[in-house]
C-alpha positions in Angstrom: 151.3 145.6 96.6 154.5 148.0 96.0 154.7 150.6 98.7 154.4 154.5 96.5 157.5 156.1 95.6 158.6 158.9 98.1 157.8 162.3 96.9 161.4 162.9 96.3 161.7 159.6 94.6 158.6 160.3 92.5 159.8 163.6 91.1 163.1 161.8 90.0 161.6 159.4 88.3 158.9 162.1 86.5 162.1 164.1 85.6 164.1 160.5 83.9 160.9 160.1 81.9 160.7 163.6 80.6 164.4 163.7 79.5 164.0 160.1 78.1 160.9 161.1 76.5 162.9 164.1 74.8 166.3 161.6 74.0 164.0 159.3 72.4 162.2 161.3 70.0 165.5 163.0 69.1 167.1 159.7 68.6 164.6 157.1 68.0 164.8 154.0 69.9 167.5 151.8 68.5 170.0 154.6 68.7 169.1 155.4 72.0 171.1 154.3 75.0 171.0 154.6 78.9 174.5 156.3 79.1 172.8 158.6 77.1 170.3 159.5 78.8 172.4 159.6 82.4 174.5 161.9 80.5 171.5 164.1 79.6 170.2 163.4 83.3 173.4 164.7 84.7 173.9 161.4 87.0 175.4 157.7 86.4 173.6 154.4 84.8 173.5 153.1 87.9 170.6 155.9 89.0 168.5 155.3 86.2 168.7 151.5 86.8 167.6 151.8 90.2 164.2 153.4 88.4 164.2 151.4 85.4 165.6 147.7 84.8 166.3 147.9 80.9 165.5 150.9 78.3 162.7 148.7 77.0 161.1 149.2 80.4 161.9 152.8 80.2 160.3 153.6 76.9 157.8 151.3 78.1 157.3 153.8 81.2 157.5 157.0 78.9 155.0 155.5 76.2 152.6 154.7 79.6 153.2 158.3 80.5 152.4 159.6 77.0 149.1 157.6 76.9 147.7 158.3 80.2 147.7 162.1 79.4 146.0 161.5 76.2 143.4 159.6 78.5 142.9 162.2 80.7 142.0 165.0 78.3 139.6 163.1 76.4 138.0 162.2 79.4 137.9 165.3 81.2 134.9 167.8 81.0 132.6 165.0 78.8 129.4 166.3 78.4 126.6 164.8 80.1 124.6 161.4 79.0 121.9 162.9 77.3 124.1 165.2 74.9 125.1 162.4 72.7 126.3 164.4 69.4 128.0 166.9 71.9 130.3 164.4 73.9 131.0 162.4 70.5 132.0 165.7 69.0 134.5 166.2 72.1 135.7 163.0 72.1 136.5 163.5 68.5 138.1 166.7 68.7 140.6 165.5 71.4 141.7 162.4 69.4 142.6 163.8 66.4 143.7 167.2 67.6 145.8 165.2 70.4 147.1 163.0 67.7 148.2 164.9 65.0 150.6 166.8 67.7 154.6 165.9 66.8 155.2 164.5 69.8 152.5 161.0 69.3 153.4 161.1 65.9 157.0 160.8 66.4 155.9 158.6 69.7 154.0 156.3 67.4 156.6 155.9 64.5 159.1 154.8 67.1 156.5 152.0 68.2 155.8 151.3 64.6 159.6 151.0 64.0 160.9 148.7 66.8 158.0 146.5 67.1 159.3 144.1 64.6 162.3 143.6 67.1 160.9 144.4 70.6 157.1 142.9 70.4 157.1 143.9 73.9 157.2 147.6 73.4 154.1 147.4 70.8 152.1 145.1 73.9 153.2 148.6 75.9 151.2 151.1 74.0 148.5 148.9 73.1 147.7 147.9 76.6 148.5 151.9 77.9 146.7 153.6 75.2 144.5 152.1 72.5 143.0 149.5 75.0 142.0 151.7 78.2 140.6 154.4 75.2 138.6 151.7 73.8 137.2 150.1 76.8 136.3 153.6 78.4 134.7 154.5 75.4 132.4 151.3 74.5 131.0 151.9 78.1 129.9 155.3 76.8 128.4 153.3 73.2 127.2 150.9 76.2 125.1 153.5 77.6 123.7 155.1 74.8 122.4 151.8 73.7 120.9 150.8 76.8 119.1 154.0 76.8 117.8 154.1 73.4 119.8 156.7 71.5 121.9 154.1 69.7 120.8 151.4 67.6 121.4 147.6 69.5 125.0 146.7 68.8 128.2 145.2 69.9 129.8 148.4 72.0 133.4 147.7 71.1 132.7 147.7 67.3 130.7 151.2 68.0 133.8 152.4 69.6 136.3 151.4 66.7 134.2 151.9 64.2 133.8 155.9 65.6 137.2 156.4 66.2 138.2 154.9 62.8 135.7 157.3 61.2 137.7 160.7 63.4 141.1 159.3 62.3 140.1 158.2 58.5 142.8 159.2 56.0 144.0 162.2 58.6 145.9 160.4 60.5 147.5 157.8 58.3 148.8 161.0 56.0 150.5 162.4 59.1 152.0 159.7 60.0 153.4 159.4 56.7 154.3 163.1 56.7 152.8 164.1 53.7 149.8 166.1 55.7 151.5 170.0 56.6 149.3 171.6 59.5 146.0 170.5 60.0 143.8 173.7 61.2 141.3 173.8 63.9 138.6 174.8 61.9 139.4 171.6 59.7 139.2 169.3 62.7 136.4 170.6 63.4 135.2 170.3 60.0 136.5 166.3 59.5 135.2 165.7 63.1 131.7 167.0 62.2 131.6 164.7 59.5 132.3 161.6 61.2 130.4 162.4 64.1 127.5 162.7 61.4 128.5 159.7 59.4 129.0 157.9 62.9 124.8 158.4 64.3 123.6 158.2 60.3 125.1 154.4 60.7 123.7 153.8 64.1 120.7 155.8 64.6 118.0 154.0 66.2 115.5 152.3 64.1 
């Protein structure tokens, strides 16, 4: 097992991922390079290489970083097991509020871009975001059907099929960039609805 970063060390490494984070989404990917960065870091290729062996591990690194702070605000504050429709409703809420921001969409058509080439920075996100969202959430459909309050059924489906139901349509259109802003009181709305849809389909018989 590695031995943790010094403080110092960690703060130098949380500051190259917020200015690679920023280079990125100005410059996509491709167009991206480590002298760039340094440049915008204000130090040499040589430091960021002693964080980082290659950009793809860097973007790799920042889309980790992106993901695990989407993670922790959908799982923070989750209302207790027995209010079913209330933790749904938040978990709703912070996906699609969280993922209609600029910075995951513009996060997420980088990834959709480069994949093609780099198959390893798709694996990156997957495995960071999508994944650990998924398997946290099918142990909350895992609950709720042990206990009753959902209908018997594979957890994982549950889990895709809810957050399919919060993104439907919303999401694709902003990723396309032919949705303008999206208010809160129409998350709310759309996340109503597919929380509604969602326990209509898997309401206990």
């Amino acid at each position: 097992m590695a031995a943790p970063l010094p403080k110092r060390d960690d703060r130098r490494r949380e500051t190259i991922l917020e200015i690679a984070r920023d280079v990125f989404m100005m410059q996509g990917f491709a167009a991206t390079s480590m002298s760039a960065i340094a440049t915008r870091l204000g130090g040499s290729k040589g430091t960021l290489y002693n964080y980082f062996k290659s950009k793809e591990e860097l973007f790799g690194a920042v889309v980790s970083r992106e993901c695990a702070g989407l993670a922790a605000s959908l799982f923070e504050n989750v209302p207790p097991d027995g209010e079913m429709r209330q933790r749904l409703t938040h978990f709703g809420r912070v996906i699609l509020s969280r993922l209609l921001e600029d910075g995951p969409i513009r996060l997420q058509r980088i990834i959709v871009a480069e994949t093609e080439r780099f198959p390893e920075i798709g694996a990156a996100f997957y495995e960071s975001g999508p994944r650990q969202i998924q398997d946290r959430l099918s142990a909350y459909m895992a609950a709720d059907i042990a206990a009753g309050r959902l209908s018997e059924a594979d957890p994982r489906i549950a889990a895709a099929q809810f957050k399919d139901l919060v993104l439907s349509n919303i999401h694709q259109q902003k990723l396309w960039g032919v949705l303008g802003d999206f208010t809160d009181a129409q998350i709310d709305e759309h996340v109503r609805q597919a929380v509604e849809t969602f326990l209509r389909a898997y309401a206990p018989h």
